[in-house]
BAVEX-713189 format. One line per 2 residues: number of its first residue (from 0); their letters; for each residue x, y negated, z negated of C-alpha. Coordinates in pm, 1 decimal. Layout:
N
NUM) A) X Y Z | ...
END
This chain:
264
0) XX) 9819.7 -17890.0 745.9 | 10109.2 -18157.8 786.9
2) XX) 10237.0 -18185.9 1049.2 | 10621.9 -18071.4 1163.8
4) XX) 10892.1 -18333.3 1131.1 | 10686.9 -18559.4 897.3
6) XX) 10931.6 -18670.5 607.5 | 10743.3 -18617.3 277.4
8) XX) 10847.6 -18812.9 -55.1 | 10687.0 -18642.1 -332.3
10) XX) 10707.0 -18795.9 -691.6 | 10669.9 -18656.5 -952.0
12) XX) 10790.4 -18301.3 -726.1 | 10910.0 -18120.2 -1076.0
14) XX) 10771.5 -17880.7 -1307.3 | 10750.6 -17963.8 -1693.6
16) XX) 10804.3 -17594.8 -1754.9 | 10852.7 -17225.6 -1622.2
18) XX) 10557.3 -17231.0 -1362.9 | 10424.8 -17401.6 -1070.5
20) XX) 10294.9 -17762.7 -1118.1 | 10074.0 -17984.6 -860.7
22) XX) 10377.8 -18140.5 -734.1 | 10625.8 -17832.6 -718.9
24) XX) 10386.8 -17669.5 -546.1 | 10265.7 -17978.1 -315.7
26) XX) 10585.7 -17948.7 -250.5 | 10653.4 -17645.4 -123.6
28) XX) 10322.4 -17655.2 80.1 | 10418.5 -17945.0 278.4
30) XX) 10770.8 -17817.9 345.5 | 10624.6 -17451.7 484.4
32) XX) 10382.8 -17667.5 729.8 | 10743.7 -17850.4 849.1
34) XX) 10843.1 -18146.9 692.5 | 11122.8 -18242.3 503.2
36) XX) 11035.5 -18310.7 163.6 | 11216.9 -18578.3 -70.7
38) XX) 11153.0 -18381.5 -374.5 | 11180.5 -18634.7 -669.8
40) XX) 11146.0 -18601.6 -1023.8 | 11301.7 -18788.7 -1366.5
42) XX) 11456.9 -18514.0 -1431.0 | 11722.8 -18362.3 -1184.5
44) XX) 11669.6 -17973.7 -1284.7 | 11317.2 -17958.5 -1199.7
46) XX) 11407.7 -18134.4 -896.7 | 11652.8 -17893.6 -800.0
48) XX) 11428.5 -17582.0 -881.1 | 11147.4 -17725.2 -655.8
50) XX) 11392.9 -17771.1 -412.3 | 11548.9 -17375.6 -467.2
52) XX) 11181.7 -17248.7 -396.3 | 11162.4 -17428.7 -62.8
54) XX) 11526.9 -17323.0 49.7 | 11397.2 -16918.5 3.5
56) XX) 11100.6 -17003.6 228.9 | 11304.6 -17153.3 547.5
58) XX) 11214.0 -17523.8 413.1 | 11401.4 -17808.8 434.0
60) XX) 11436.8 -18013.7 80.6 | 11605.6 -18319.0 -69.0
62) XX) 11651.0 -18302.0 -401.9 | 11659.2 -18632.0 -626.7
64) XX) 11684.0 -18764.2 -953.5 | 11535.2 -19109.6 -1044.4
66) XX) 11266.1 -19289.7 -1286.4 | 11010.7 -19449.8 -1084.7
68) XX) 10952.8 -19739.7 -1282.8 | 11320.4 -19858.7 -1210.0
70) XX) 11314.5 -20063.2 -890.7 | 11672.9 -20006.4 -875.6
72) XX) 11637.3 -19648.7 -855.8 | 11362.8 -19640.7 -662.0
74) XX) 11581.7 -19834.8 -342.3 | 11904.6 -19608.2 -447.0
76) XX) 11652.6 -19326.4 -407.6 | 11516.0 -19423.4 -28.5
78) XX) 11876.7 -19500.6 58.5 | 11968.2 -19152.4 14.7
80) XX) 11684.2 -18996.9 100.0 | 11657.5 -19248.1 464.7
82) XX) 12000.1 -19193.7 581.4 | 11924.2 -18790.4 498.9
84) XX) 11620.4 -18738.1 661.5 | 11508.1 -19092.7 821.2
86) XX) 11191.5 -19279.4 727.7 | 10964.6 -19162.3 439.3
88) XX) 10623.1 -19070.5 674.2 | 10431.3 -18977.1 419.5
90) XX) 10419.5 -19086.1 26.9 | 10283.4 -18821.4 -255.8
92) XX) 10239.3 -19023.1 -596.8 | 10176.6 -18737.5 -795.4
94) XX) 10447.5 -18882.9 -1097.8 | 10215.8 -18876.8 -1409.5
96) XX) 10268.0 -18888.3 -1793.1 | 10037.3 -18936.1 -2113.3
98) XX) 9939.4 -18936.4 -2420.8 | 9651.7 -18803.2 -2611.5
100) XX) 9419.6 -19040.5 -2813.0 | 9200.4 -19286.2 -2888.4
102) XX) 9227.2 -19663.5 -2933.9 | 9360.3 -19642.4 -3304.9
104) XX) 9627.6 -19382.7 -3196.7 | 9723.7 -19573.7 -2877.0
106) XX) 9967.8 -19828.5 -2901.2 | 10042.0 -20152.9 -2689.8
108) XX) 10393.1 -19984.5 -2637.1 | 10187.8 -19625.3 -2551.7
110) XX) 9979.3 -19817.4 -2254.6 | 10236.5 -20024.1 -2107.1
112) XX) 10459.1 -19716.9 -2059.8 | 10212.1 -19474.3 -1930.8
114) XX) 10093.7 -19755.2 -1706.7 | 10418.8 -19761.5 -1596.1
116) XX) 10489.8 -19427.9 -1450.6 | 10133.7 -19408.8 -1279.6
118) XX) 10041.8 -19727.5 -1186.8 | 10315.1 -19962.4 -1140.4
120) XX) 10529.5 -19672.7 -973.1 | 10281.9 -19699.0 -651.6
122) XX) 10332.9 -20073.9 -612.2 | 10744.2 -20043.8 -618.3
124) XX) 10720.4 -19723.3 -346.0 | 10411.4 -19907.5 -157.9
126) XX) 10622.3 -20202.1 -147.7 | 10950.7 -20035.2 -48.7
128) XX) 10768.8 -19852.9 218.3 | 10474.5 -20009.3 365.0
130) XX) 10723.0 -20214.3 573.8 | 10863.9 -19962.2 764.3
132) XX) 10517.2 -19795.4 769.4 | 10374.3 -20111.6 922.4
134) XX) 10647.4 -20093.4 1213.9 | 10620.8 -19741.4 1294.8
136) XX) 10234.7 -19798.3 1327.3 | 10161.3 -19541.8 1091.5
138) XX) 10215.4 -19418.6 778.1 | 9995.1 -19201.1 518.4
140) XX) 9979.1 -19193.3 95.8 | 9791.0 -18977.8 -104.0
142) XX) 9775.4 -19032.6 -490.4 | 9717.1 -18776.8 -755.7
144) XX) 9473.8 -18899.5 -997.2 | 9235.2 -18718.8 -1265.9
146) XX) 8863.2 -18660.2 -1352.1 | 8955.2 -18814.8 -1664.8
148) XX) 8979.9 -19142.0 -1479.0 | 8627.2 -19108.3 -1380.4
150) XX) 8460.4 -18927.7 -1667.9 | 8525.6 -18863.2 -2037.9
152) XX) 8693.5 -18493.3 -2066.7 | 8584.4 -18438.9 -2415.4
154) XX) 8853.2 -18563.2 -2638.8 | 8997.2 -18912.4 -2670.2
156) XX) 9274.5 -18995.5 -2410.8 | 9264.9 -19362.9 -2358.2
158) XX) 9569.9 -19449.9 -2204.8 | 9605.5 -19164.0 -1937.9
160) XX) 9261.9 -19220.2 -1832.6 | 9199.8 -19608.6 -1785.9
162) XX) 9603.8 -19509.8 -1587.0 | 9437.1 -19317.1 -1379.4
164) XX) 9144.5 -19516.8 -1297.5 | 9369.1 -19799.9 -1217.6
166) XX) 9554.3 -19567.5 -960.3 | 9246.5 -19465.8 -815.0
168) XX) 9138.6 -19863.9 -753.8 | 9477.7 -19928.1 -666.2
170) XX) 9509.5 -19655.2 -398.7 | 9138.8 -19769.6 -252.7
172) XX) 9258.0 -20091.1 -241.3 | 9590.0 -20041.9 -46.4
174) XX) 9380.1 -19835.6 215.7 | 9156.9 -20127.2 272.0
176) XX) 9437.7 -20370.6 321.1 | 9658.1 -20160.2 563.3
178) XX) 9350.0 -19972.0 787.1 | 9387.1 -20141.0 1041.1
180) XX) 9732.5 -20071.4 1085.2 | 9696.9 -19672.7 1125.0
182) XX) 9811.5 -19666.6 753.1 | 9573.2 -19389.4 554.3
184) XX) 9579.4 -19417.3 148.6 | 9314.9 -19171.5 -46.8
186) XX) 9302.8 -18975.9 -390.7 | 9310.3 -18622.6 -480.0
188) XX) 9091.1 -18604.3 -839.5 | 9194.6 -18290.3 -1002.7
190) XX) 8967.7 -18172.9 -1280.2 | 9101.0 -17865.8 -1536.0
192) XX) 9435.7 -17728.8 -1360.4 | 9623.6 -17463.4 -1512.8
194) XX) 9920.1 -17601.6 -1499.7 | 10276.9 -17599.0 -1740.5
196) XX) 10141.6 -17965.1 -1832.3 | 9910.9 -17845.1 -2056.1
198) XX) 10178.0 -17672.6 -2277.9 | 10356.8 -17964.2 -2330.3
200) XX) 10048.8 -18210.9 -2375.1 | 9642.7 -18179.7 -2438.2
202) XX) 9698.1 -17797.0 -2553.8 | 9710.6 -17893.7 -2911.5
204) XX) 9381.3 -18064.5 -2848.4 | 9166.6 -17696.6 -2789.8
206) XX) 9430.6 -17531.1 -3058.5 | 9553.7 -17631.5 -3383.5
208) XX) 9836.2 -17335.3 -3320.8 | 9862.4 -17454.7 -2968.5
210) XX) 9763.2 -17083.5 -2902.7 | 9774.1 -17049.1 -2499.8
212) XX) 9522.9 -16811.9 -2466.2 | 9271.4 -17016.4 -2664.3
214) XX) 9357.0 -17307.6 -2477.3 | 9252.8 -17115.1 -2156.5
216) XX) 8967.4 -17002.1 -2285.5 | 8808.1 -17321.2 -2398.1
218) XX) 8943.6 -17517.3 -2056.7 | 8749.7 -17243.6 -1876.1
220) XX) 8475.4 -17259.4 -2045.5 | 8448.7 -17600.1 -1984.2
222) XX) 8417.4 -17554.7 -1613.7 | 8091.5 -17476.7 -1417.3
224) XX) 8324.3 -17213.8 -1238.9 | 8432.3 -17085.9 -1569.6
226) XX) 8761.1 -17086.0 -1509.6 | 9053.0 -17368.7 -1435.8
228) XX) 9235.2 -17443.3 -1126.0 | 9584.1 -17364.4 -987.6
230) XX) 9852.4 -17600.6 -856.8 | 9811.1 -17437.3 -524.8
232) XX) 9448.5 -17529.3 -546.2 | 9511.5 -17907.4 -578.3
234) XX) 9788.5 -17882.7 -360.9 | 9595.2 -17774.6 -50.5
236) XX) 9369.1 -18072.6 -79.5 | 9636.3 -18352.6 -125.2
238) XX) 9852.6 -18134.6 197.8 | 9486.5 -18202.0 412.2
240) XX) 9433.4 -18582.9 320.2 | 9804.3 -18614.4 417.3
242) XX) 9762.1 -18435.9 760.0 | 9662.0 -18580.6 1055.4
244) XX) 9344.1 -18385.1 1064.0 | 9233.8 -18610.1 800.6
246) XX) 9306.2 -18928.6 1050.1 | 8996.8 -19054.2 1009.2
248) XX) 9021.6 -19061.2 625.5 | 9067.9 -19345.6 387.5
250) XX) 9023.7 -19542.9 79.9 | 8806.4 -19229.1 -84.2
252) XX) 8847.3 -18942.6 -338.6 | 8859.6 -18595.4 -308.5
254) XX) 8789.1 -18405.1 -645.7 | 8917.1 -18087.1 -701.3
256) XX) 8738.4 -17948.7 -1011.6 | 8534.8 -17699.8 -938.0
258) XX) 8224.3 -17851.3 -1050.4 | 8322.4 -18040.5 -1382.0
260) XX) 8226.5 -18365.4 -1315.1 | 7927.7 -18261.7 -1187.6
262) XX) 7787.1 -18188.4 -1516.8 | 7835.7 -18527.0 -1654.5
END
């Protein structure tokens, strides 16, 4: 697991909704191993709740609000968060948004703000913090991608997916740049995750009434393990690639999907 004392930025560290998303509960994994966690989200409640569930377990949190597409923001944010808990160790880029449909529903407007939040939000942090990462002589990032940015998922979702494939390359490619100064960059690939996300966004794709229980049904279905993910699941495997027991990891993908992407 990760290791005491690391400081842990985790973006994207909210939950759209009652339950436990990949990054509230990333969260909270990494802060019961021992580090301090930067918990940041867009928007300052969810922040605050991830940060309430890691206060009952003995954790140490900082909460914070800020968009990660505003470079402003983004230095106010490591200000705070530097002078709190020192320099950001390890960097979670788990901030994600989209938008279902296809090339006639997608807009130029849809793309560039999708690629926004979760592409161009890894350059700003990567550039904020590689530096420091650079002089320390060691530093780790682990980005949170999707199968659908490695295999079509059934229905049209063009401008989350060729996002996410983008953040894949770009997280391969920042591992191969900085390896050989002790700096680690790989991908967690999650593949159906149950998850308050898909409430709010592909549910109405498996149900006209967005009926949760027949969204569940047909997401399980879909899976070779006939049944979806958890948070927790996902969360395990981006907590290993950002231990040190995966110190000899880099520039590759873990998928988490219990099989999907296998059948494809």
């Amino acid at each position: 697991m990760v290791d005491a004392e690391k400081v842990v930025l985790v973006a994207g560290a909210g939950s759209s909704a009652p339950g436990w998303s990949i990054g509230k509960a990333t969260s909270v994994l990494m802060a019961r191993s021992g580090a301090k966690v930067i918990a940041l989200d867009s928007n300052a409640e969810a922040a605050h709740a991830t940060a309430r569930e890691i206060e009952h377990i003995g954790g140490i949190c900082l909460p914070l609000q800020g968009d990660i597409t505003r470079p402003e923001e983004m230095d106010h944010v490591l200000k705070i968060a530097t002078e709190r808990f020192g320099p950001v160790s390890t960097l979670i880029a788990n901030a994600g948004i989209g938008k279902t449909g296809g090339i006639q529903e997608t807009s130029v407007a849809d793309l560039q703000r999708i690629q926004q939040t979760n592409v161009e939000s890894l350059l700003l942090l990567s550039k904020r913090l590689i530096p420091g990462m650079i002089e320390r002589g060691a530093g780790c990032i682990v980005s949170v991608a999707s199968v659908a940015g490695i295999r079509y998922v059934g229905y049209p979702h063009l401008a989350y997916s060729v996002t996410k494939a983008a953040l894949i390359q770009m997280t391969k490619l920042i591992a191969h740049e900085y390896a050989d100064r002790n700096i680690r960059a790989n991908t967690v690939i999650p593949g159906l995750i149950d998850t308050p996300r898909i409430q709010k966004n592909v549910g109405a794709v498996f149900s006209s009434s967005n009926d949760m229980e027949e969204v569940r049904k047909k997401r399980d279905a879909q899976v070779p393990m006939k049944r979806m993910g958890t948070a927790w699941e996902v969360a395990h495997a981006i907590a290993f690639l950002a231990s040190d027991q995966a110190s000899y990891i880099t520039g590759t993908e873990l998928i988490v999907d219990g099989g999907l992407t296998g059948k494809y």
